[in-house]
DOKOL-709261 format. One record per residue (C-alpha): residue number from 0; residue in three letters; x, y, z. Coordinates in nm, 4 decimals. Layout:
<recs>
<rec><resi>NUM</resi><resn>ala</resn><east>X</east><north>Y</north><up>Z</up></rec>
...
</recs>
This chain:
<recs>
<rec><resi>0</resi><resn>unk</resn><east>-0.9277</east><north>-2.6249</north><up>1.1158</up></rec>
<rec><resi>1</resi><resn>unk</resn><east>-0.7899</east><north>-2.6819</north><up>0.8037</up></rec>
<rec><resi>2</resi><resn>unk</resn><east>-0.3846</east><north>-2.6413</north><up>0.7123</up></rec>
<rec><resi>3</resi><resn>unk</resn><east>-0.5105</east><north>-2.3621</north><up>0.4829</up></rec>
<rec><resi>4</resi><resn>unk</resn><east>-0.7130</east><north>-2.1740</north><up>0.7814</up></rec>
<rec><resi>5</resi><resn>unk</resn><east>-0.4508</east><north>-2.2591</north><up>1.0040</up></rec>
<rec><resi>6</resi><resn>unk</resn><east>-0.1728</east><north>-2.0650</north><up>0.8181</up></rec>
<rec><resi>7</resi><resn>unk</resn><east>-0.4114</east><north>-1.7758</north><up>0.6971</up></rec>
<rec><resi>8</resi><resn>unk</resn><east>-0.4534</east><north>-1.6906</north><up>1.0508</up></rec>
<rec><resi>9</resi><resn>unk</resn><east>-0.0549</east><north>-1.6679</north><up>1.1916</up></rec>
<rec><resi>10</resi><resn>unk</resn><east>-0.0471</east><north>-1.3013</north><up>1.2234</up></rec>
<rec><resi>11</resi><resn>unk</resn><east>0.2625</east><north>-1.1261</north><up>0.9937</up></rec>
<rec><resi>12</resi><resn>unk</resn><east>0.5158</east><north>-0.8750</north><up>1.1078</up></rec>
<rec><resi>13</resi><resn>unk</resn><east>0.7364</east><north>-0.7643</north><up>0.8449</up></rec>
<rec><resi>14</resi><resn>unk</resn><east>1.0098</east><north>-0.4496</north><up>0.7165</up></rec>
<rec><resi>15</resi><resn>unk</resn><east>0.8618</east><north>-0.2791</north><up>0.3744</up></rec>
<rec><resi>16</resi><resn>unk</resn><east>1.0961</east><north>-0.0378</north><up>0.1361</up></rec>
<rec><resi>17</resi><resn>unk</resn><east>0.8961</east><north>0.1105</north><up>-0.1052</up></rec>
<rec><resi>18</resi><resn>unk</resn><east>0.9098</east><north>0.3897</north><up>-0.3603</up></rec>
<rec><resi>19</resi><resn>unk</resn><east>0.5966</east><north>0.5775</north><up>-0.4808</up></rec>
<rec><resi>20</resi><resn>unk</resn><east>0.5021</east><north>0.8345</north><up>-0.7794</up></rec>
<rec><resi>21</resi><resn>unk</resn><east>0.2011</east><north>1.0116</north><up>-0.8570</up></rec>
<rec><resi>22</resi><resn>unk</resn><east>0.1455</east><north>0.9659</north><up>-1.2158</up></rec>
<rec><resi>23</resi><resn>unk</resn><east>-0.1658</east><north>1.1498</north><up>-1.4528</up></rec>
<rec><resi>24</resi><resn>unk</resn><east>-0.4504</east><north>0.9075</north><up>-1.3943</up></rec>
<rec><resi>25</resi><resn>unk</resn><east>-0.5470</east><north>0.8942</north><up>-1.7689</up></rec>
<rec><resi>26</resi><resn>unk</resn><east>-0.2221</east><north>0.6724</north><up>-1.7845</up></rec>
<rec><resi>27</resi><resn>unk</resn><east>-0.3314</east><north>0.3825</north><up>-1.6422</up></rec>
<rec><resi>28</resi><resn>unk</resn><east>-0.7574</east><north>0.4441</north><up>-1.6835</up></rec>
<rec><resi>29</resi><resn>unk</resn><east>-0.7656</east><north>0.1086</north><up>-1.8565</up></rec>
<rec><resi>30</resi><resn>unk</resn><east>-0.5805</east><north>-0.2575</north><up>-1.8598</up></rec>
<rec><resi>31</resi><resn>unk</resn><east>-0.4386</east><north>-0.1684</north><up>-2.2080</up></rec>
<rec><resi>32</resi><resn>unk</resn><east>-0.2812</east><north>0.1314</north><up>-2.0732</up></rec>
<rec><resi>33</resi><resn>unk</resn><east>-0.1762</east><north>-0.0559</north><up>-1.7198</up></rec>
<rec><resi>34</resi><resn>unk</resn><east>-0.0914</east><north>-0.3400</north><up>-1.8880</up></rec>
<rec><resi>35</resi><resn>unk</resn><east>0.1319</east><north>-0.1084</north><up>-2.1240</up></rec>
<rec><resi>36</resi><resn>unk</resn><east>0.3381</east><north>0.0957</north><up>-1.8860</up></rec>
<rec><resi>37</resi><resn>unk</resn><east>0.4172</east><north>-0.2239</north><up>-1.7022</up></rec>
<rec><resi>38</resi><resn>unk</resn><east>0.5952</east><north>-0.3392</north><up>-1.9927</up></rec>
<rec><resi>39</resi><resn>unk</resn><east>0.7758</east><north>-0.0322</north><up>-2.0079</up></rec>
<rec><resi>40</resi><resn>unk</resn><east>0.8879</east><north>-0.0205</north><up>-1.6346</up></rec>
<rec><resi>41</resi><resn>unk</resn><east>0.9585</east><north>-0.3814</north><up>-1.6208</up></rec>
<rec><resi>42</resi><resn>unk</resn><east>1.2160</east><north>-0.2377</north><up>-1.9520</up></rec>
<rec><resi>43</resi><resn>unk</resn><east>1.3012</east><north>0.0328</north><up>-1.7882</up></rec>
<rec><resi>44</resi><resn>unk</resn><east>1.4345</east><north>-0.1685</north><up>-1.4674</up></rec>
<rec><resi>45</resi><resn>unk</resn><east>1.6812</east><north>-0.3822</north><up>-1.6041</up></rec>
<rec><resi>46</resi><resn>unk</resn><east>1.5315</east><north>-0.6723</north><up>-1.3969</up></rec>
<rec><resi>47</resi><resn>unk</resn><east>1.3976</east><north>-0.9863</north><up>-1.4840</up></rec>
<rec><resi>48</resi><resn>unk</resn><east>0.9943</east><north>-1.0984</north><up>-1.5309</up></rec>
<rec><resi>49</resi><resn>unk</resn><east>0.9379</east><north>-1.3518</north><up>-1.2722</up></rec>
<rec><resi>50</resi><resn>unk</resn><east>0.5442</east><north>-1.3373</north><up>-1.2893</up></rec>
<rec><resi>51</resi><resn>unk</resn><east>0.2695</east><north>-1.0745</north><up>-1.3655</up></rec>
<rec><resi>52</resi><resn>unk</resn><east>-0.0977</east><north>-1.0477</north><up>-1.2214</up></rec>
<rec><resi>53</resi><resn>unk</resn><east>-0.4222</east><north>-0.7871</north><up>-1.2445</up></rec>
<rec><resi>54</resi><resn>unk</resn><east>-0.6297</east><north>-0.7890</north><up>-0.9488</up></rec>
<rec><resi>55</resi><resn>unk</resn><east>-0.8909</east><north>-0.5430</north><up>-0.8115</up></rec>
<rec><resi>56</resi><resn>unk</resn><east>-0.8446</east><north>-0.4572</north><up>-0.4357</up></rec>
<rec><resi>57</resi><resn>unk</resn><east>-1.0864</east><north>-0.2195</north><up>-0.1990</up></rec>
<rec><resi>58</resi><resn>unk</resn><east>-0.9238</east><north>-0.0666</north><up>0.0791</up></rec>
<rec><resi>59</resi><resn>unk</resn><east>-1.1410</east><north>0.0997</north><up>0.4398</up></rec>
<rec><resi>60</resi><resn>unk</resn><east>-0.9019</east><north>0.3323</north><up>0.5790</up></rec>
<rec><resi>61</resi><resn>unk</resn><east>-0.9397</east><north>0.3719</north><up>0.9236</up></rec>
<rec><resi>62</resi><resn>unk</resn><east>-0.8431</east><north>0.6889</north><up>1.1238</up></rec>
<rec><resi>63</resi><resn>unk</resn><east>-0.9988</east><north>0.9028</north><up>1.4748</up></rec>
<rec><resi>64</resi><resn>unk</resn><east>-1.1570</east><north>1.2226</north><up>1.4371</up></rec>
<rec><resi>65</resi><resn>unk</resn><east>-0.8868</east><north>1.3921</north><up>1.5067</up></rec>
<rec><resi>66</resi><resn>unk</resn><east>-0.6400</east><north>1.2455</north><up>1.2473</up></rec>
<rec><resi>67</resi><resn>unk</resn><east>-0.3792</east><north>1.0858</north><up>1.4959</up></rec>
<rec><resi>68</resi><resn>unk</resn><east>-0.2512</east><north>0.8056</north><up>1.2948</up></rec>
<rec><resi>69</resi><resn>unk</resn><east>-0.1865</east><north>1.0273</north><up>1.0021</up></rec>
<rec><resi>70</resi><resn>unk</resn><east>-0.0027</east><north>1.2670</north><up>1.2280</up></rec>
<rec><resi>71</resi><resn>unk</resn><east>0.1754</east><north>1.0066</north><up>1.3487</up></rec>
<rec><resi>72</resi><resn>unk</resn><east>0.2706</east><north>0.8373</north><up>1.0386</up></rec>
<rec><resi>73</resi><resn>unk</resn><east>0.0785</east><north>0.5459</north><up>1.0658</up></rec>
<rec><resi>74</resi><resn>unk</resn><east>-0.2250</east><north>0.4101</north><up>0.8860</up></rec>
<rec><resi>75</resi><resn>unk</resn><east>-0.5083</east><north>0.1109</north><up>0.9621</up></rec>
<rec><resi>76</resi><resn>unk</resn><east>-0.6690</east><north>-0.0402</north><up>0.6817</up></rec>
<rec><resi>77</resi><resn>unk</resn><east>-0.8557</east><north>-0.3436</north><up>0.5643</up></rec>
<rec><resi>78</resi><resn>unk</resn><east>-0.7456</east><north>-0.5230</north><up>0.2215</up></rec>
<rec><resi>79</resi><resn>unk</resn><east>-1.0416</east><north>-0.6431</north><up>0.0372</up></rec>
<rec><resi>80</resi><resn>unk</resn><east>-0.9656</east><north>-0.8582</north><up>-0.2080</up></rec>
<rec><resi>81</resi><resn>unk</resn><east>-1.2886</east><north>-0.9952</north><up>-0.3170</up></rec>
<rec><resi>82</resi><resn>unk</resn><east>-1.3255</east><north>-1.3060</north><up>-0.4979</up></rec>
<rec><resi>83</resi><resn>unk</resn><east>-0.9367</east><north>-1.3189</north><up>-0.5217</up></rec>
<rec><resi>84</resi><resn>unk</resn><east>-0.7702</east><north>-1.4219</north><up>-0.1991</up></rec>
<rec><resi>85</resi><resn>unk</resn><east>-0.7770</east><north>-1.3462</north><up>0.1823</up></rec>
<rec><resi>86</resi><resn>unk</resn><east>-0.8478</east><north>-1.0152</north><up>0.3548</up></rec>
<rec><resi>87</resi><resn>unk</resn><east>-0.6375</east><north>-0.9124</north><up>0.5668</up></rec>
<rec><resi>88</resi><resn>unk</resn><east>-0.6059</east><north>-0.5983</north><up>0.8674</up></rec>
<rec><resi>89</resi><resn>unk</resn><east>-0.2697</east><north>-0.4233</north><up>0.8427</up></rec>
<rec><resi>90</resi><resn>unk</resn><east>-0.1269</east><north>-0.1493</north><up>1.0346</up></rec>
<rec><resi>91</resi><resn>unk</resn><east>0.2044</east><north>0.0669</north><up>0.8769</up></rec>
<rec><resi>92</resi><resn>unk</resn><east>0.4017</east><north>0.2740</north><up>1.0338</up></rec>
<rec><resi>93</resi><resn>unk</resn><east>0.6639</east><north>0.4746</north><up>0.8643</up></rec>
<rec><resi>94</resi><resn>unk</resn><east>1.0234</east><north>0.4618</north><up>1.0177</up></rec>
<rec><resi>95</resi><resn>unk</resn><east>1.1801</east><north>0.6797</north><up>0.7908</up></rec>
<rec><resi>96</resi><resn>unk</resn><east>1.2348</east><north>0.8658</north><up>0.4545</up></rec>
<rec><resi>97</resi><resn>unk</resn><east>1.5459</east><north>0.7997</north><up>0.2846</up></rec>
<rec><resi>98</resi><resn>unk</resn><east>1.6190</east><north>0.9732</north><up>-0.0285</up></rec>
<rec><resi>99</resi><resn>unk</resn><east>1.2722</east><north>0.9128</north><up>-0.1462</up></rec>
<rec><resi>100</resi><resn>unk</resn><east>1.2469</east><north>0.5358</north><up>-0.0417</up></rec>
<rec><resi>101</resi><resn>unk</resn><east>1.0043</east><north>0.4783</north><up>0.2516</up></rec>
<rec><resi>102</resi><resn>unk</resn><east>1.0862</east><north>0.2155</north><up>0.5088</up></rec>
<rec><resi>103</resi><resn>unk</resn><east>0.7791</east><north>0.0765</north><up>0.6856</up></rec>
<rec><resi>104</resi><resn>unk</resn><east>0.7104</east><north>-0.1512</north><up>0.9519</up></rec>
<rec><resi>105</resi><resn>unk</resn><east>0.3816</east><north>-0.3656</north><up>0.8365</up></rec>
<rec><resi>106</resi><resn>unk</resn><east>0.1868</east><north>-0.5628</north><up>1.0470</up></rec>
<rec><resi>107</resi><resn>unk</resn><east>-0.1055</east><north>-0.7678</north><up>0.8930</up></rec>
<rec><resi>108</resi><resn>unk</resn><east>-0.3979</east><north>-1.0196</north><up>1.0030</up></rec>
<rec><resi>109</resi><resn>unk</resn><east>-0.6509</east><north>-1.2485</north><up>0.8615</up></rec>
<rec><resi>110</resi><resn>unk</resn><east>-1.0005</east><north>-1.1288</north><up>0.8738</up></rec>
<rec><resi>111</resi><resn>unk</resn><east>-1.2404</east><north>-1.4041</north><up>0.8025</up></rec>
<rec><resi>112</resi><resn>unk</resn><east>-1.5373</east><north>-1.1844</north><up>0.7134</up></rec>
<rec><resi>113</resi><resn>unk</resn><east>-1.4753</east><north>-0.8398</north><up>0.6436</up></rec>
<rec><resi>114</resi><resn>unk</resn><east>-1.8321</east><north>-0.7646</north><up>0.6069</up></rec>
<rec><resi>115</resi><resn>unk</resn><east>-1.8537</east><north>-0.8287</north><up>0.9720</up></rec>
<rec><resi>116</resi><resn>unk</resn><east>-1.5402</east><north>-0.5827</north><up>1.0563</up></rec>
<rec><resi>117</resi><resn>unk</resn><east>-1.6704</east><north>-0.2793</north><up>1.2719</up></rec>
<rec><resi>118</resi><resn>unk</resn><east>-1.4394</east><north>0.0202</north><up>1.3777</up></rec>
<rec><resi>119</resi><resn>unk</resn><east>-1.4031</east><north>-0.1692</north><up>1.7287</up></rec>
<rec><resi>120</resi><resn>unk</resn><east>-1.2697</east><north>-0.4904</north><up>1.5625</up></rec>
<rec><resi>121</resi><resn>unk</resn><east>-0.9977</east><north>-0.3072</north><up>1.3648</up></rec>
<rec><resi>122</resi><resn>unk</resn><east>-0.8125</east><north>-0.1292</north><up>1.7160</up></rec>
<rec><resi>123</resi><resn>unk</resn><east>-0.8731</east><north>-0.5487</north><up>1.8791</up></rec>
<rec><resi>124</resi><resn>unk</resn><east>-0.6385</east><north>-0.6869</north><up>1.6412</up></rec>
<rec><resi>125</resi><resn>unk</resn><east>-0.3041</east><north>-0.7283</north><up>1.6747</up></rec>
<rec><resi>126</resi><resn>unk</resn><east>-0.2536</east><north>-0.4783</north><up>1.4042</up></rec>
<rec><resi>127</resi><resn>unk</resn><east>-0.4633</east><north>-0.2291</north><up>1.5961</up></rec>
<rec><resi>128</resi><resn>unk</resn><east>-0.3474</east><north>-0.3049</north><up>1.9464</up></rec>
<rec><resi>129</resi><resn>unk</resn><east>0.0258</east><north>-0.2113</north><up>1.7959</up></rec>
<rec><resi>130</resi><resn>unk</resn><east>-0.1162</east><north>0.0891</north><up>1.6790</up></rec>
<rec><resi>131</resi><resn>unk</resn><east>-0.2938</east><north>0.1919</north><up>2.0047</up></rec>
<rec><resi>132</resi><resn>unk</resn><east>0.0809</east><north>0.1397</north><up>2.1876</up></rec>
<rec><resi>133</resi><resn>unk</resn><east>0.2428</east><north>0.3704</north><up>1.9585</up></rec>
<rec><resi>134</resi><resn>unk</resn><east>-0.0168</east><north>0.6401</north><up>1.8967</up></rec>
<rec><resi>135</resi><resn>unk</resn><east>-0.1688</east><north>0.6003</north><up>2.2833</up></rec>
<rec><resi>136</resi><resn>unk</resn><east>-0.3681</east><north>0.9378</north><up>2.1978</up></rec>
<rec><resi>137</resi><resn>unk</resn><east>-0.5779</east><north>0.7655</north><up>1.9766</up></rec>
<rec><resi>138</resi><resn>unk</resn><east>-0.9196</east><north>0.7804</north><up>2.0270</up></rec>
<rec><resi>139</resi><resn>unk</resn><east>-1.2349</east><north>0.6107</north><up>1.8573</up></rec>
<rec><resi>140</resi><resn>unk</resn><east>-1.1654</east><north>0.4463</north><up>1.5044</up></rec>
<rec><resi>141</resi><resn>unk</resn><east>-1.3834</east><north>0.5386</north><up>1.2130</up></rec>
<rec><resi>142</resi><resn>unk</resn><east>-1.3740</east><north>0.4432</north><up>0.8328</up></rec>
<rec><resi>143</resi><resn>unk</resn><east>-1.2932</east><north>0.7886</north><up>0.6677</up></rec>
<rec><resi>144</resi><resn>unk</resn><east>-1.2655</east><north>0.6875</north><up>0.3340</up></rec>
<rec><resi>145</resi><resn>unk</resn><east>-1.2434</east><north>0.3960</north><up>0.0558</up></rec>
<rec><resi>146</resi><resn>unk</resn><east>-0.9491</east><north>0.3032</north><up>-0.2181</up></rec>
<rec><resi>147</resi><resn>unk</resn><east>-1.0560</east><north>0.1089</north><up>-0.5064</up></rec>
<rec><resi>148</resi><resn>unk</resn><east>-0.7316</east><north>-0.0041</north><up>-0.6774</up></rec>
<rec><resi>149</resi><resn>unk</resn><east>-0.7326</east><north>-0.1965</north><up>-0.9832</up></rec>
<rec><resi>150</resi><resn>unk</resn><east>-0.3853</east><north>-0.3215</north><up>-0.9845</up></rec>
<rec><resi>151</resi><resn>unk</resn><east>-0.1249</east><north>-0.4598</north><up>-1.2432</up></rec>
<rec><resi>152</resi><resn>unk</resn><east>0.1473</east><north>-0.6011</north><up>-1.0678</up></rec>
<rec><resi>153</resi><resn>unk</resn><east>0.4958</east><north>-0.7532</north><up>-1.1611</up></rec>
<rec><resi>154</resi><resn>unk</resn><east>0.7187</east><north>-0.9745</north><up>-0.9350</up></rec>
<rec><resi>155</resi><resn>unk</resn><east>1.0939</east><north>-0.8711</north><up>-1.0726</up></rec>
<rec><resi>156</resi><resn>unk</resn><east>1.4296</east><north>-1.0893</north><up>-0.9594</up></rec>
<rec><resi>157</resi><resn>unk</resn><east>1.7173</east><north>-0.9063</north><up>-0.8966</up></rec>
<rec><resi>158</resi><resn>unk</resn><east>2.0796</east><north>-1.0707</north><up>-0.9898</up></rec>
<rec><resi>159</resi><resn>unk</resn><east>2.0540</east><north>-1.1862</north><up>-0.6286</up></rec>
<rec><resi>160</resi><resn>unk</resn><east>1.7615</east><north>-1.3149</north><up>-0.7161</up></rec>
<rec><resi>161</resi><resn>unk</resn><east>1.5729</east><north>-1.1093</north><up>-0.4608</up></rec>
<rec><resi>162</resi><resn>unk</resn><east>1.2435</east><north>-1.0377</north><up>-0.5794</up></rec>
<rec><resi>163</resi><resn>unk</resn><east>1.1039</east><north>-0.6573</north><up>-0.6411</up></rec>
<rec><resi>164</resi><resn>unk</resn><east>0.7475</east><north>-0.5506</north><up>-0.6526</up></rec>
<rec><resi>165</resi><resn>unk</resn><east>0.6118</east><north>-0.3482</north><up>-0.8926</up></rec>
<rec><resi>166</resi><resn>unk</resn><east>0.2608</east><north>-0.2223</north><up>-0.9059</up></rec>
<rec><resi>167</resi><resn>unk</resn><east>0.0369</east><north>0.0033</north><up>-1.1097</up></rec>
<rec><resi>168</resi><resn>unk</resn><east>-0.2367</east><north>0.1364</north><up>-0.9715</up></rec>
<rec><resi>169</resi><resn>unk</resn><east>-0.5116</east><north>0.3023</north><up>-1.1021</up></rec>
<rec><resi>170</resi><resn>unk</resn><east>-0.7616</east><north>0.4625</north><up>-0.7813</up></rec>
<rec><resi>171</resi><resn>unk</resn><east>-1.1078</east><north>0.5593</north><up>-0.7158</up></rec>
<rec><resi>172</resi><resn>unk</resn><east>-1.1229</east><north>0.7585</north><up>-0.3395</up></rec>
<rec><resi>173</resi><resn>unk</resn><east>-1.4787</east><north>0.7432</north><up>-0.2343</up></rec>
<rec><resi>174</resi><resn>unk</resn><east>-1.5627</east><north>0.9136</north><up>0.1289</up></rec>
<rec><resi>175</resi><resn>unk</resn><east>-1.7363</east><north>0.7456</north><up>0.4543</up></rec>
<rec><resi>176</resi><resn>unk</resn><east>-2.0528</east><north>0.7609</north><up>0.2131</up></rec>
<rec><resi>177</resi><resn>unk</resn><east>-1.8970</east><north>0.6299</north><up>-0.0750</up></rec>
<rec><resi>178</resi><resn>unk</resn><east>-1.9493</east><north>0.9552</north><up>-0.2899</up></rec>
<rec><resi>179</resi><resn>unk</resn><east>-1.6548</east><north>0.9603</north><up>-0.5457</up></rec>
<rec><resi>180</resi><resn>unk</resn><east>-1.4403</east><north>1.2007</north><up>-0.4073</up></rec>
<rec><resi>181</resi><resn>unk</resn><east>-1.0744</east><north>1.2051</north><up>-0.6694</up></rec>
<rec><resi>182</resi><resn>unk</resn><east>-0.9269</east><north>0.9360</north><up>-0.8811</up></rec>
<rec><resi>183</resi><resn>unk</resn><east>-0.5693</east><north>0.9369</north><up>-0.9364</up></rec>
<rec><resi>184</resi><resn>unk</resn><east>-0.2636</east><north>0.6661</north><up>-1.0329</up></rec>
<rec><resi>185</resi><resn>unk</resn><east>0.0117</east><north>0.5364</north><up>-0.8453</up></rec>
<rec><resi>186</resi><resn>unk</resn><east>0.3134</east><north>0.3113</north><up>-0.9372</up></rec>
<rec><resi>187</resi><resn>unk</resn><east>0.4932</east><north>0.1649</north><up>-0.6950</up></rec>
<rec><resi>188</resi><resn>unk</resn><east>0.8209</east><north>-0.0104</north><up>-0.6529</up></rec>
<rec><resi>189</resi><resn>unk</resn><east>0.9200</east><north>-0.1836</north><up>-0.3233</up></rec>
<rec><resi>190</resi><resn>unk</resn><east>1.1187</east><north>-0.4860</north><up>-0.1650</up></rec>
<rec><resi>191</resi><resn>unk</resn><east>1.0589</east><north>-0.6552</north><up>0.1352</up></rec>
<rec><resi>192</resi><resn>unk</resn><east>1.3380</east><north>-0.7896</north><up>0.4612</up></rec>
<rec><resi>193</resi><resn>unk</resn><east>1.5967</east><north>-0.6344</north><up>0.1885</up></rec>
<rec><resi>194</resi><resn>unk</resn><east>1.9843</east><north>-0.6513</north><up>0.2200</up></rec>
<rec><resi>195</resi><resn>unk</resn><east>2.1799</east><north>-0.3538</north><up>0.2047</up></rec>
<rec><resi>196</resi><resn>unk</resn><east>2.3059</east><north>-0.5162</north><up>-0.2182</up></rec>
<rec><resi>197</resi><resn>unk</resn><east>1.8489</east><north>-0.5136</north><up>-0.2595</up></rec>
<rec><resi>198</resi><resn>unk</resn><east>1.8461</east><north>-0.1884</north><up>-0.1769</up></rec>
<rec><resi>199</resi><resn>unk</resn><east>2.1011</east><north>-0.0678</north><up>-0.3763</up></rec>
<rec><resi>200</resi><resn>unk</resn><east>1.9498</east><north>-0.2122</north><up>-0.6826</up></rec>
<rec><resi>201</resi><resn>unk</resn><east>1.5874</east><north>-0.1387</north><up>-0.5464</up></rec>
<rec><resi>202</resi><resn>unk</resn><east>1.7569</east><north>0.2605</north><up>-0.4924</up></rec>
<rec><resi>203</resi><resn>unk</resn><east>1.8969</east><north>0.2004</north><up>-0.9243</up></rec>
<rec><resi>204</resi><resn>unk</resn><east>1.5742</east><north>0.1376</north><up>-1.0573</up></rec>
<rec><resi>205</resi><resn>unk</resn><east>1.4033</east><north>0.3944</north><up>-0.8706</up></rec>
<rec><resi>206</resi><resn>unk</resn><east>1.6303</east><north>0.6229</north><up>-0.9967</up></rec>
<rec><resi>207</resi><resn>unk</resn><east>1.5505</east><north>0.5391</north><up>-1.3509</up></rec>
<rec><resi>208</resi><resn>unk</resn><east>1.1909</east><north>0.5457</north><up>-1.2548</up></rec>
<rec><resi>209</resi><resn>unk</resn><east>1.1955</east><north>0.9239</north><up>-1.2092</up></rec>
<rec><resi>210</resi><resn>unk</resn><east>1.4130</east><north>0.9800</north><up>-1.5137</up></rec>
<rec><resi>211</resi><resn>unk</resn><east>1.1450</east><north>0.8168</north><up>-1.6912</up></rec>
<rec><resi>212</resi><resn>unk</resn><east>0.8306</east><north>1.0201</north><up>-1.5024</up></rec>
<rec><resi>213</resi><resn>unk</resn><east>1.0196</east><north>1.2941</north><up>-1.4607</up></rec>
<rec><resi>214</resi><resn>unk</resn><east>0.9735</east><north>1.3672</north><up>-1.0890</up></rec>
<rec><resi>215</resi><resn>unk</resn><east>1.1206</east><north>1.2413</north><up>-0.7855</up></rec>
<rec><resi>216</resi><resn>unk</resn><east>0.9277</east><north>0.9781</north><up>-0.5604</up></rec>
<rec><resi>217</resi><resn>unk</resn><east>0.6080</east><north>1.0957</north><up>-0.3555</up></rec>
<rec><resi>218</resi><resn>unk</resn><east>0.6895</east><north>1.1688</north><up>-0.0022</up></rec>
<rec><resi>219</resi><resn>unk</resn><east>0.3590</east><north>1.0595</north><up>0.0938</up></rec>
<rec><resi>220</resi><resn>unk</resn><east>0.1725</east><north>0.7475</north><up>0.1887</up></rec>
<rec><resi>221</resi><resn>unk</resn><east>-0.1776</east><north>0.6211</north><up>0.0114</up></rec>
<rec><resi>222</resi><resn>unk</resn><east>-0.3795</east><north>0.6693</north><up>0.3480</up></rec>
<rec><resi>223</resi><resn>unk</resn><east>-0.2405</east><north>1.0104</north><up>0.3562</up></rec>
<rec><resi>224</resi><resn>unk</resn><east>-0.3033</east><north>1.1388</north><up>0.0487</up></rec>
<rec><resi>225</resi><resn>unk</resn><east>-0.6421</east><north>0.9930</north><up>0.1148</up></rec>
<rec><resi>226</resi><resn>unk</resn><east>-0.6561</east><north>1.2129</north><up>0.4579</up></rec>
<rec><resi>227</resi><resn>unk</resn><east>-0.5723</east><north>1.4683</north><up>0.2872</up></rec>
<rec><resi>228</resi><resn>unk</resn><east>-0.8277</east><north>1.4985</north><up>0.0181</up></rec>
<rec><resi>229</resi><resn>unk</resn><east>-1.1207</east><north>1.3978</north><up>0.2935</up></rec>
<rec><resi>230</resi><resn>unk</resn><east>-1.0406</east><north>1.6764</north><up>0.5274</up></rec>
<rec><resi>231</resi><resn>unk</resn><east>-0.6810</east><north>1.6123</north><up>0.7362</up></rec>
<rec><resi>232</resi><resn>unk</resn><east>-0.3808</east><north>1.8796</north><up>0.7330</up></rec>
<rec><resi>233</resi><resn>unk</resn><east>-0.0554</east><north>1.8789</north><up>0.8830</up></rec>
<rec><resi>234</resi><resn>unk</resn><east>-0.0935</east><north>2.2313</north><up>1.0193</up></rec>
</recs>
């Protein structure tokens, strides 16, 4: 096994703080107009360009019949990134809301052929078998739905020189049958194993976020929403 294969396949546990808004999809239907409003967030921040990239991801989102990991605030998917890099399996779980910034627990694995990934293989993984521990009432794993994200991202450094995420994402939500179900646009601002001083800035820029879009951060996760347009409720 190669160095590369080796390292691909040490499975990743990791602490994500994130901030999420709902924008009009017609603002980032095309590069130009992703492209654009990246220029104007990475302004708006106050932080410095450290390197930019556009990549399109597809995303299975995994879930029982009877919606228990979005109840439970957790989520199974498989990142597709075709062409572009590894997939991987991750598993979230939301640990709490704070003032509109999301702090998740991520767990992610290598899959070497996601053509090849069934609804059994997700719940074997390490991501899955995590999952299955802390939402025991889980029954048989399906793939509900499908995110395709064509993302323009940003890596910002703070004057810590901690390094900021920022993505736009423009989404197609297709169903189990891959019927186009809602399109919509998401940007997204997030740190990862922050310090109290990263989250403080991460919390500043946020802040000016919503000045600038005018709402406050979503209060929901991407899976969700997706559960929610394909059938799931809270009630």
């Amino acid at each position: 096994m190669t160095d590369l294969k080796r390292i691909l396949r040490i499975p990743r546990v990791g602490v994500e703080h994130e901030y999420r808004w709902v924008v009009p999809a017609p603002s980032l239907a095309d590069t130009a107009a992703r492209d654009k409003l990246r220029g104007q967030l990475i302004e708006i921040s106050g932080l410095r360009l450290a390197d930019q990239a556009s990549i399109l991801q597809h995303t299975l989102c995994f879930d029982d019949r009877e919606w228990s990991l979005s109840m439970a605030n957790c989520s199974l998917t498989a990142l597709v990134n075709r062409g572009q890099g590894p997939s991987w399996l991750v598993a979230k779980e939301t640990i709490q809301w704070v003032d509109g910034r999301r702090d998740v627990l991520e767990m992610s694995e290598y899959i070497p052929d996601a053509k090849t990934l069934s609804s059994a293989d997700a719940l074997a993984g390490r991501p899955g078998q995590h999952l299955s521990r802390r939402v025991p009432k889980a029954g048989e794993m399906r793939v509900f739905g499908y995110l395709s994200q064509r993302r323009t991202k940003a890596a910002l450094l703070t004057d810590q020189q901690a390094t900021v995420g920022l993505t736009c994402d423009a989404v197609e939500l297709r169903d189990a049958a891959s019927r186009l179900v809602d399109t919509f646009a998401v940007v997204e601002v997030e740190a990862n194993q922050a310090s109290r001083l990263d989250l403080d800035e991460l919390a500043g820029v946020a802040e000016r976020f919503s000045a600038h879009f005018g709402c406050p951060p979503a209060q929901t996760t991407k899976p969700q929403f997706a559960a929610t347009r394909l059938g799931w409720s809270r009630s």
